[in-house]
C-alpha positions as CSV (number, residue, x, y, z in Angstrom):
1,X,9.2,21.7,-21.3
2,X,6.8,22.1,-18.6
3,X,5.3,25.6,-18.2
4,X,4.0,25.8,-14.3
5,X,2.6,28.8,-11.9
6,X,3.4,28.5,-8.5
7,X,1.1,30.0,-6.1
8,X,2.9,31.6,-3.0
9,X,0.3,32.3,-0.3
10,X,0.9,33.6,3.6
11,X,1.0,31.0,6.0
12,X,-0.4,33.0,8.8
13,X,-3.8,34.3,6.8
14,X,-4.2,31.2,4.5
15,X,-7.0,29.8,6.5
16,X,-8.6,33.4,6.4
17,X,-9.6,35.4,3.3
18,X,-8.2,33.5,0.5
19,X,-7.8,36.7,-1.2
20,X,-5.8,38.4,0.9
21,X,-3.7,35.0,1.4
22,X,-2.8,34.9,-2.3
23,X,0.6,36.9,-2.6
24,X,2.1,36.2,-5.3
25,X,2.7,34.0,-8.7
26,X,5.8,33.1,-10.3
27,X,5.2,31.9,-13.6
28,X,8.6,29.4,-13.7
29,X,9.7,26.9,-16.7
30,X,10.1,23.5,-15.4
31,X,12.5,21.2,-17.6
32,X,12.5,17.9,-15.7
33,X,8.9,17.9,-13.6
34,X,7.1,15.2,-13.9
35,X,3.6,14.6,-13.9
36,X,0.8,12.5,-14.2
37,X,-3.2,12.4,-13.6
38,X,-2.1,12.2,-9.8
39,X,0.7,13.9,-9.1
40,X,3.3,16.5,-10.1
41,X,7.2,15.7,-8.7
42,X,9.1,18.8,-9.7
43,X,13.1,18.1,-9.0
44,X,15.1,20.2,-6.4
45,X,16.9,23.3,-7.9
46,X,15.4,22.5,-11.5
47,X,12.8,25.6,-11.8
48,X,14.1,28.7,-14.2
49,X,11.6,31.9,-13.0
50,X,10.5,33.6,-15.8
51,X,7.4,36.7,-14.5
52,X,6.3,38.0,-11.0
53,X,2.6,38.6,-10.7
54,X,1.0,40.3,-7.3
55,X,-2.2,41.9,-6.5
56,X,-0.1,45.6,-7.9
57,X,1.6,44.2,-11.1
58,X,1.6,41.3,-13.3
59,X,3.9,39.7,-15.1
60,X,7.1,41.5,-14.1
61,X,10.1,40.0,-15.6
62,X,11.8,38.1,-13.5
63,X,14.6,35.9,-15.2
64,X,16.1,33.9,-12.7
65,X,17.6,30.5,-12.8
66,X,17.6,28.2,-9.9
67,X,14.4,29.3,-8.6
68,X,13.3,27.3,-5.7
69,X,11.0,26.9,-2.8
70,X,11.8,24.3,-0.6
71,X,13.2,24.5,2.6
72,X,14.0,20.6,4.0
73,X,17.7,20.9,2.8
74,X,20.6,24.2,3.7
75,X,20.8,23.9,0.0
76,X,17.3,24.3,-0.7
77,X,17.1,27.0,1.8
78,X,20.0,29.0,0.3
79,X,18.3,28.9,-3.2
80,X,14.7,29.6,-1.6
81,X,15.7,32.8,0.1
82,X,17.7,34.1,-2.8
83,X,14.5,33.0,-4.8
84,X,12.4,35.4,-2.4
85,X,14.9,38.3,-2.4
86,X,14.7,38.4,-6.0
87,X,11.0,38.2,-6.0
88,X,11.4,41.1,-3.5
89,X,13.8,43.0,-5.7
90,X,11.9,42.7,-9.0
91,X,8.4,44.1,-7.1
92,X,8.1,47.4,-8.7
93,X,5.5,48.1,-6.0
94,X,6.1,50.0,-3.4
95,X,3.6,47.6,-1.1
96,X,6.2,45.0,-1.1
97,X,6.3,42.2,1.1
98,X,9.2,42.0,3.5
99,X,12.2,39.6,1.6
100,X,12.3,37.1,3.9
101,X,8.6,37.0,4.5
102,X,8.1,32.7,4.8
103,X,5.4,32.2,1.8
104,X,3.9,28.4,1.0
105,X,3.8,27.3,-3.2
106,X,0.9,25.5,-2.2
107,X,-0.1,25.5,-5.6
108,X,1.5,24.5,-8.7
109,X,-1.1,25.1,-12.0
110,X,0.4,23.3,-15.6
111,X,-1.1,25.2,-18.4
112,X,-1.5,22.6,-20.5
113,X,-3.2,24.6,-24.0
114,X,-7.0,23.8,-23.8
115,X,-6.9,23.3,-19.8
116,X,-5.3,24.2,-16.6
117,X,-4.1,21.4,-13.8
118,X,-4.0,22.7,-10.4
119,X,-1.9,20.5,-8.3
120,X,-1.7,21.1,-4.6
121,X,1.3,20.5,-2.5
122,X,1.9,17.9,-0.1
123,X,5.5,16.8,0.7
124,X,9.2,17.6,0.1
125,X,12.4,16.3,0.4
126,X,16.0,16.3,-0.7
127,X,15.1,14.7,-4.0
128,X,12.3,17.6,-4.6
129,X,8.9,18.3,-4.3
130,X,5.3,16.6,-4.9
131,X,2.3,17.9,-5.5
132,X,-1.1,15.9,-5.9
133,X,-3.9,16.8,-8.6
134,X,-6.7,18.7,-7.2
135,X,-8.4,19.7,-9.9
136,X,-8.7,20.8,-14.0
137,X,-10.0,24.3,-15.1
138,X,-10.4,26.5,-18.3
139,X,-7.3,28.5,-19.4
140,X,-6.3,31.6,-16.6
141,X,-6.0,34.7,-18.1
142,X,-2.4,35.2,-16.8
143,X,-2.5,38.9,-16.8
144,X,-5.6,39.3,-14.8
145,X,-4.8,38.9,-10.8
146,X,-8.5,38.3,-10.3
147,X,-8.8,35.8,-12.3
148,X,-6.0,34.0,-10.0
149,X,-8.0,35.4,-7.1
150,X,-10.9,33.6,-8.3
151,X,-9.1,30.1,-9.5
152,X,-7.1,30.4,-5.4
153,X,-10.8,30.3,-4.2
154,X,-12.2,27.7,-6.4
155,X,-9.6,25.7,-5.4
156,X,-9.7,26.3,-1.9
157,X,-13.2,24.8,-2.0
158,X,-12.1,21.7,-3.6
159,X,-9.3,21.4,-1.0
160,X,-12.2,21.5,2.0
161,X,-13.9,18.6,0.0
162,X,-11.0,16.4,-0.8
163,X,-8.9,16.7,2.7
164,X,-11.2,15.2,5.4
165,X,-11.4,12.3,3.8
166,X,-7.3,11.5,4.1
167,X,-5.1,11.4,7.0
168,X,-2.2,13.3,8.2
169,X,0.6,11.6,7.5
170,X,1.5,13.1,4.2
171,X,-1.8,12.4,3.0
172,X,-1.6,8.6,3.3
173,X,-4.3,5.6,2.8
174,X,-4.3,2.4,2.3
175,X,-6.6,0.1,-0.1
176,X,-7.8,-3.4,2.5
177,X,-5.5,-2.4,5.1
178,X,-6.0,-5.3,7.0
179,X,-4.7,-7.7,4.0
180,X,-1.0,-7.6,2.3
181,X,-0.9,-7.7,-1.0
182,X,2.6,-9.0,-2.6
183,X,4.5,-10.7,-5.2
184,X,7.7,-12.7,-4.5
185,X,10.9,-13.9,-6.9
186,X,12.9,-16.3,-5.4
187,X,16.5,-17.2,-6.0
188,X,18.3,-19.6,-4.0
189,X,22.0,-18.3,-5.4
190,X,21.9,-15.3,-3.2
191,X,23.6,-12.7,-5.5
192,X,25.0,-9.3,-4.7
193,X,21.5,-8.1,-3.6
194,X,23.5,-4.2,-2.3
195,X,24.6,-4.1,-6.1
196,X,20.6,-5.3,-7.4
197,X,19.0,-2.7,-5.0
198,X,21.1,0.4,-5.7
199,X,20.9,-0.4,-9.2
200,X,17.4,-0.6,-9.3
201,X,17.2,2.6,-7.1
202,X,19.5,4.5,-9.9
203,X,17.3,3.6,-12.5
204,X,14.0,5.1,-10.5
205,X,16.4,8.2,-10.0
206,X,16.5,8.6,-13.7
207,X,12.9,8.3,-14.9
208,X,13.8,5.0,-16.2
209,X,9.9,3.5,-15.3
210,X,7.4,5.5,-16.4
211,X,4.8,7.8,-13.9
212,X,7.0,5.6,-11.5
213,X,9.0,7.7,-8.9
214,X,10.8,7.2,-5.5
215,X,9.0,7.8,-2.6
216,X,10.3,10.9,-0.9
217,X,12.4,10.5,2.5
218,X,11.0,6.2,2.2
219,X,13.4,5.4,-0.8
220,X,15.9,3.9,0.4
221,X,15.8,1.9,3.9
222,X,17.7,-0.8,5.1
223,X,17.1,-3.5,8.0
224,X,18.8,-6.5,9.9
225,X,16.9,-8.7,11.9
226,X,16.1,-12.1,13.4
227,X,12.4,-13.3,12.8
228,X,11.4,-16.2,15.6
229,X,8.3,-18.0,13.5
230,X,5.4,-20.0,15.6
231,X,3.5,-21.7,13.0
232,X,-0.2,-22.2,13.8
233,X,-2.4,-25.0,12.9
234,X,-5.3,-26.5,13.0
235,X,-8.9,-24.6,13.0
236,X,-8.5,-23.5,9.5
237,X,-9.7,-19.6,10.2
238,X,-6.6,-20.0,12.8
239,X,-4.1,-21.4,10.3
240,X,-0.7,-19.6,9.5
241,X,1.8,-18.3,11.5
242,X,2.8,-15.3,14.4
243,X,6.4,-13.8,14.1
244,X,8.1,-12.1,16.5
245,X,10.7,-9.5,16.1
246,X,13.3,-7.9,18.7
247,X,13.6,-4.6,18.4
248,X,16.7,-2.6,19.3
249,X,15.3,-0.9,21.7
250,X,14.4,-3.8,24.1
251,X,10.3,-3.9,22.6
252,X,8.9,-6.3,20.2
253,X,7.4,-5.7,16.7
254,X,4.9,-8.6,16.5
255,X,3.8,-10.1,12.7
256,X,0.9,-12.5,12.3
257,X,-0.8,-13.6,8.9
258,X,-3.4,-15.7,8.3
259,X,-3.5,-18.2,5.3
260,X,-4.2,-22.0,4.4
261,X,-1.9,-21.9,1.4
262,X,0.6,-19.6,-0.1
263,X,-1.1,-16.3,-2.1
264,X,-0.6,-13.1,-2.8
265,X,-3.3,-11.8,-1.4
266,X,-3.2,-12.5,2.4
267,X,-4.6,-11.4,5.5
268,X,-1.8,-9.8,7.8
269,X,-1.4,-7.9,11.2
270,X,2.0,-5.9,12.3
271,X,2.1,-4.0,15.4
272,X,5.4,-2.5,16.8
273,X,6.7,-1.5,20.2
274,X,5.0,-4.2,21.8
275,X,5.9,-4.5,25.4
276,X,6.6,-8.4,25.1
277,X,9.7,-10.1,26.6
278,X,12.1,-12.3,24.3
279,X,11.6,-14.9,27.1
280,X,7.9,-14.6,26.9
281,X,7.2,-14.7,23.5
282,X,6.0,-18.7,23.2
283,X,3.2,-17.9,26.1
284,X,2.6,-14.4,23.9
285,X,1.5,-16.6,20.9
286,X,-0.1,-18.9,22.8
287,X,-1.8,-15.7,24.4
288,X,-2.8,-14.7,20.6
289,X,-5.0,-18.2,19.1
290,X,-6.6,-21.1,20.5
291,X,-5.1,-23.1,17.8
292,X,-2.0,-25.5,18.0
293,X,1.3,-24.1,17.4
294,X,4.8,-25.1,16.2
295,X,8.0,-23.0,17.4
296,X,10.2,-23.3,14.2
297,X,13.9,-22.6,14.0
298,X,14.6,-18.8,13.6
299,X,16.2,-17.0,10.6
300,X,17.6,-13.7,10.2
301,X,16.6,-11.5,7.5
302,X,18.9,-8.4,5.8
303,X,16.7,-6.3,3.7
304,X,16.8,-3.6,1.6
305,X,13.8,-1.3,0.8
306,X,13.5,0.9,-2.6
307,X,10.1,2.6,-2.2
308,X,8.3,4.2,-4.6
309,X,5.1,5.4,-5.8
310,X,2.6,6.4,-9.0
311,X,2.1,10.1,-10.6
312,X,-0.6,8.6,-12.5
313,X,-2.6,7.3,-9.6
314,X,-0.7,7.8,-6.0
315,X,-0.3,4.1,-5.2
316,X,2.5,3.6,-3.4
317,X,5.1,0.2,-3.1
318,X,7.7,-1.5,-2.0
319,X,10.9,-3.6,-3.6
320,X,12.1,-5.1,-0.5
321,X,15.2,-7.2,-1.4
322,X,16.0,-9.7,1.2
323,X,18.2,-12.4,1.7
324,X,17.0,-14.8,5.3
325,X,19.8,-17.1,6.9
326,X,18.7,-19.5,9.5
327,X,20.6,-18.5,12.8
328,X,22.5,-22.0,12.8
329,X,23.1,-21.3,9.7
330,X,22.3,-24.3,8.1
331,X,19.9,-22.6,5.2
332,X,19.8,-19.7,3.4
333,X,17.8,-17.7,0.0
334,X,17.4,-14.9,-1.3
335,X,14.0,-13.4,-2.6
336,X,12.8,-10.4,-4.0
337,X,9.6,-8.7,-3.0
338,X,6.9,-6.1,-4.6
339,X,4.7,-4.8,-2.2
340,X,1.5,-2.5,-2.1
341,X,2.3,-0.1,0.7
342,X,-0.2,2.9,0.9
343,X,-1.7,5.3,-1.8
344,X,-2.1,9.6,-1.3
345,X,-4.3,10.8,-3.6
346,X,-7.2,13.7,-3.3
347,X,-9.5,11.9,-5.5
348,X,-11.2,8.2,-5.2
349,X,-8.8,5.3,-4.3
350,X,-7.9,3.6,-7.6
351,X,-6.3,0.8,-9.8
352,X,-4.4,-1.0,-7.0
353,X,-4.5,-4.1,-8.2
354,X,-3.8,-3.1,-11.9
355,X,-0.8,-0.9,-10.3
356,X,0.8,-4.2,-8.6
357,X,0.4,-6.2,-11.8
358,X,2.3,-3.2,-13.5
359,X,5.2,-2.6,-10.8
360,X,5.5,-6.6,-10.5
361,X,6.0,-6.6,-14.5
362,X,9.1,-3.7,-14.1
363,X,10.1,-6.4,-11.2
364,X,10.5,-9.6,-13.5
365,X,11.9,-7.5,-16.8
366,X,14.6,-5.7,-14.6
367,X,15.9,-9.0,-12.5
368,X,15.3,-10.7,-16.1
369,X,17.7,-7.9,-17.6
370,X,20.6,-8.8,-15.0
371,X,20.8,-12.5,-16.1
372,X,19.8,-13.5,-12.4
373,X,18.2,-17.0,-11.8
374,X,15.2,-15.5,-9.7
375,X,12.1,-17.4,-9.9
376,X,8.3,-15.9,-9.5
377,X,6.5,-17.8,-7.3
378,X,4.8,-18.4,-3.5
379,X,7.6,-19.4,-1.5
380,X,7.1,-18.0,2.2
381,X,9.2,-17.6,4.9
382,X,7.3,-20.1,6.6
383,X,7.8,-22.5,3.9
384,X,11.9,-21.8,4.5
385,X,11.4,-21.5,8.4
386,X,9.3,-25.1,8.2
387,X,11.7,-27.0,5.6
388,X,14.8,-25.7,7.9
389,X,13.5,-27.0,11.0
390,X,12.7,-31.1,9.5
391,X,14.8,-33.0,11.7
């Protein structure tokens, strides 16, 4: 049982006096969060309130089940303003806040005996919400609001430190952007990959990997496409191949990787939306390398995305599972992927490579455990474009 404080602050004073920002604290029991040296992922409609503390009282009583404080779903919303009535209600002050006032949990502290983890939020979704660690602290006196006063401005201070140094988009890096790091298992009895992906997805649902869990709103994806390969050759710093992709929308997403043989570890550009026309695309590649180059016969790919990432350190991947079909049809395998993606984290960018030798190991036991003849190995979708195009 996990014993959490959520900090509710104002949203239109937080970047002012921290103080004053700091409402209120709902001391809440938390049955299925999990969390890690990274993150915190506390379920949707999973918190039971327990006290009320504000700058007047604390520790009111407060017994309420379903607390919540998310807003991305109507059912999240329902249970978040009945949450804020009740916290409303159960104010014995007569300085109460208006009960629909919007507040932000943008702290979540685990009292953890001997220390306190102060995780700050950073994304929500259906599935729940994630919080990443910010920093450990002595016990908090629970019953003193200064001493929340004082942690709310400690922490504020780390926050300045830690979030210049990550981007917007939900907090997201990436470890060597400019290379792709991935594993593959190859299988050429294509087997019911919908039934293998949504069975791998259940099993993240249920905590079945350890400080493993989905990615919120990337979980599940899906994609159909056609993949037209030009393999390059020649200067070796030139070598590998460009890959272009039609978009549905008339524009081009355009791949390129750069390798003399097949690894895991390869150098890799993707740009989308590229104004390029179907008709074009040989004198686009040509356009890209002074190197010679090979049109190959095209293949269409149906994938299947289950994204996920780490509580114990925020690195984030992919299980993409494909199946590629020449468009003669005259070929065809199917091959599972692990994928480093991107990492969100408020502390130093860590044990990437140790993460993807962990993930890839959950990979081979879980395709092991269905009795499916999938192979580890290098095979690239070059190597299939190339071996389907021999005359």
């Amino acid at each position: 049982m996990t014993d959490i404080s959520l900090l509710f602050f104002d949203p239109h004073i937080l970047n002012g006096n921290i103080d004053t920002a700091l409402v209120a604290i709902v001391d809440t029991e938390a049955a299925q969060a999990r969390y890690a040296d990274n993150g915190l992922f506390i379920p949707s409609g999973t918190l039971h309130a327990h006290w009320l503390s504000n700058a007047h009282h604390t520790q009111v009583p407060m017994p309420m089940k379903d607390f919540d404080f998310q807003v991305f779903s109507a059912a999240q919303r329902k249970r978040t303003q009945d949450s804020r009535s009740r916290m409303h209600v159960m104010d014995p002050s007569q300085h109460r806040r208006p009960s629909d006032q919007a507040l932000l949990a943008t702290l979540a502290v685990i009292h953890q005996g001997n220390k306190c983890s102060v995780y700050h939020y950073v994304h929500e979704g259906e599935a729940g919400a994630l919080f990443l660690h910010l920093l450990d602290v002595e016990p908090v006196e629970r019953t003193s609001w200064r001493a929340w006063q004082r942690l709310a401005r400690t922490c504020a201070v780390q926050a300045a430190i830690s979030q210049p140094i990550i981007s917007d988009d939900c907090w997201y890096v990436r470890w060597r952007p400019e290379m792709e790091l991935e594993r593959k298992f190859t299988s050429f009895q294509i087997p019911d990959m919908w039934q293998l992906s949504t069975a791998m997805h259940k099993a993240f649902g249920e905590g079945a990997f350890q400080d493993l869990i989905l990615e919120i709103d990337r979980d599940f994806q899906t994609y159909d496409y056609e993949s037209h390969i030009f393999e390059v050759t020649g200067e070796p710093s030139e070598t590998g191949y460009i890959a272009f992709i039609p978009q549905a929308d008339g524009l081009m997403a355009v791949k390129r990787k750069w390798f003399l043989e097949n690894a895991e570890l390869r150098r890799e550009d993707f740009n989308t939306d590229q104004p390029v026309a179907f008709a074009d695309i040989e004198a686009h590649a040509r356009s890209m390398t002074p190197a010679d180059l090979c049109r190959l016969k095209p293949f269409r790919r149906t994938r299947i995305d289950i994204n996920f990432e780490s509580l114990k350190t925020g690195n984030g991947f992919g299980a993409y599972f494909d199946v590629c079909r020449m468009v003669d049809g005259s070929a065809e395998f199917a091959q599972v992927e692990v994928e480093y993606c991107r990492s969100r984290t408020l502390h130093t960018l860590r044990e990437v490579e140790e993460d993807f030798e962990t993930v890839s190991n959950v990979m081979r036991d879980f395709l092991a455990a269905q009795g499916l003849p999938f192979q580890q190995d290098l095979y690239s979708k070059l190597d299939f474009a190339r071996e389907a195009s021999r005359p």
